[in-house]
Phi, psi and omega in degrees: 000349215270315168305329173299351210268342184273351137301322175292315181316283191331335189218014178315303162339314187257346149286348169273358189266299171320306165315303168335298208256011131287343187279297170346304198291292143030282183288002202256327190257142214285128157050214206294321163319271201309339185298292194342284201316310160284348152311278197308320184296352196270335185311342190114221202101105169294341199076350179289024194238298204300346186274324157308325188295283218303283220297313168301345200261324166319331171259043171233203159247136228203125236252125196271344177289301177313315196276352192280326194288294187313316207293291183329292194301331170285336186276312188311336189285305218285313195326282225302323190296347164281328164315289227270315153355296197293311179298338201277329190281005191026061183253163181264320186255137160189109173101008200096315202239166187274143180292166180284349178272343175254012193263300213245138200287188203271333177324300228269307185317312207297319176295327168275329176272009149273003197244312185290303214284306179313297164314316179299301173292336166296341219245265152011257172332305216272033188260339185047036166251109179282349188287307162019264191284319165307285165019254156325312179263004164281325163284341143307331152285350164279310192275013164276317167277351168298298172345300169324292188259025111320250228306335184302334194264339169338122176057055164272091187276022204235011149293133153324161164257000188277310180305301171312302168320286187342269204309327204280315199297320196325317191301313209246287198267021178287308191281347180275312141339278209278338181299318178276297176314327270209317212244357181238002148306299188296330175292005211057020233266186183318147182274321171316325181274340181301309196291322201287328168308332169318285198298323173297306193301311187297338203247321156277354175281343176284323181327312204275344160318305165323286205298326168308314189281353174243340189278320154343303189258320180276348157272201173278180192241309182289322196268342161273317166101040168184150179318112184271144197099027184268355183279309174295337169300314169282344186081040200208118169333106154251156186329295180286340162301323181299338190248333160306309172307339200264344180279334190093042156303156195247124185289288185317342169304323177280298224277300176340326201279314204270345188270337187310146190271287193239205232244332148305296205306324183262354159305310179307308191302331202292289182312336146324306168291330172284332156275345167317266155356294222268353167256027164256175192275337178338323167276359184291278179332317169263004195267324140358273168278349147331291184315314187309287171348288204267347143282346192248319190291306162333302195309311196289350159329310162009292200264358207254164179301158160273108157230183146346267188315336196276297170331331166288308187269017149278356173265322179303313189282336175322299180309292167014285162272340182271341166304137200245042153186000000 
């Protein structure tokens, strides 16, 4: 794991230039909104899709205002779907700190996380790349129907696993997709290096998704900094639940949690299930197909220049998957 740090050294500069100029956006926007706007940036965060922006567009030569611009828009995009993430979860917690849904009526969030999405474009634009700026806004449109059809799908257990693919790319690896694809758009670079930055953003972003959806059930409360079990709790399918059930898991065990009357009852249940789930082979299984993911998002690596950056970010799936929050 050890090996991720050496993408953040490779673009620490231009990440710090980014940050500089989201808190600008911060400073800019009026009364509790911008304190908000600097809250969440203050929150924590890896950072990893603007660094992805920044490392793929490195390896060309590449206009430096522009990639600073780029980078800022992929993280400000990433802030709001999480802002709006919290209203639709009615979560409190993210990161340890309290959410802005818990600060704020849900009115006032959805409306601070429409001002973030709105600066994430502005930010965009000002890259004056029209392939860009098309982009960009296709992928707010993706994860606005992901978003969509996770709630649509809530206490399904007759979901697919192919249907789980959907969603987690629409949610997670659209944006992962377009953070690698996005920076090597603005270099201009080879249409062949365009794809192959696709498919690595896509493919590691499902890995990092997996690995969210399994750290749900097998961390901490303290080491994710939100409660565990909040995906099964909310009623929304994940991988290693699809391979417990798919093992000849006992479904009441699950349809309790979603059946529960108050909030002892579903606690208790909530704690069955997670240990039913977490002793069963189902996180193996799912951790599995992390690796898979995230072996195929190298290979494609293949075809793109051998630098520095490009080594990091084969290094990147590692972490990816081996990380434990």
């Amino acid at each position: 794991m050890s090996n991720v740090i050496t993408l953040f050294e490779l673009v620490q500069e231009d990440l710090a230039r980014v940050e500089e100029k989201m808190r600008q956006a911060g400073r800019e926007a009026e009364g509790p909104l911008g304190d908000a706007i600097l809250y969440l940036l203050s929150s924590g965060g890896k950072r990893i899709r603007p660094a992805l922006t920044i490392a793929t567009a490195r390896h060309y030569t590449v206009d430096e205002d522009a990639l600073v611009s780029l980078a800022a828009a992929v993280e400000m995009l990433h802030t709001a779907t999480l802002v709006h993430d919290d209203v639709i979860d009615g979560a409190l917690l993210r990161r340890g700190n309290p959410t802005l849904n818990a600060r704020w009526s849900a009115g006032a969030t959805v409306l601070a996380g429409d001002y973030i999405f709105a600066r994430a474009a502005i930010f965009a634009a000002d890259t004056r790349s029209v392939p860009v700026v098309r982009l960009f806004a296709r992928t707010l449109a993706v994860i606005c129907n992901g978003e969509l059809r996770q709630m649509f799908k809530y206490y399904d257990l007759n979901q697919s696993k192919q249907e789980y693919y959907e969603r987690i790319y629409a949610k997670t690896a659209s944006l992962f997709s377009a953070s690698a694809e996005l920076g090597a758009l603005l270099a201009e670079a080879p249409e062949e290096h365009v794809i192959a930055f696709r498919e690595y953003g896509h493919n590691l972003g499902m890995a990092f998704q997996i690995v969210d959806d399994i750290l749900d059930f097998v961390s901490t409360e303290d080491v994710l900094g939100k409660p565990v079990g909040s995906d099964l709790r909310q009623g929304t399918i994940t991988l290693p639940v699809f391979y417990y059930l798919q093992d000849g898991g006992d479904q009441e065990v699950i349809l309790r949690v979603f059946n529960a009357q108050d909030t002892a009852a579903r606690d208790h249940a909530l704690a069955t299930a997670l240990e039913a789930i977490r002793t069963s082979g189902a996180i193996e299984r799912a951790r599995e197909e992390a690796w898979h993911f995230a072996r195929r998002a190298q290979e494609t690596l293949a075809v793109v220049p051998a630098t520095p950056y490009r080594d990091a970010l084969h290094d990147m799936a590692n972490y990816v998957v081996e990380r434990t929050y």
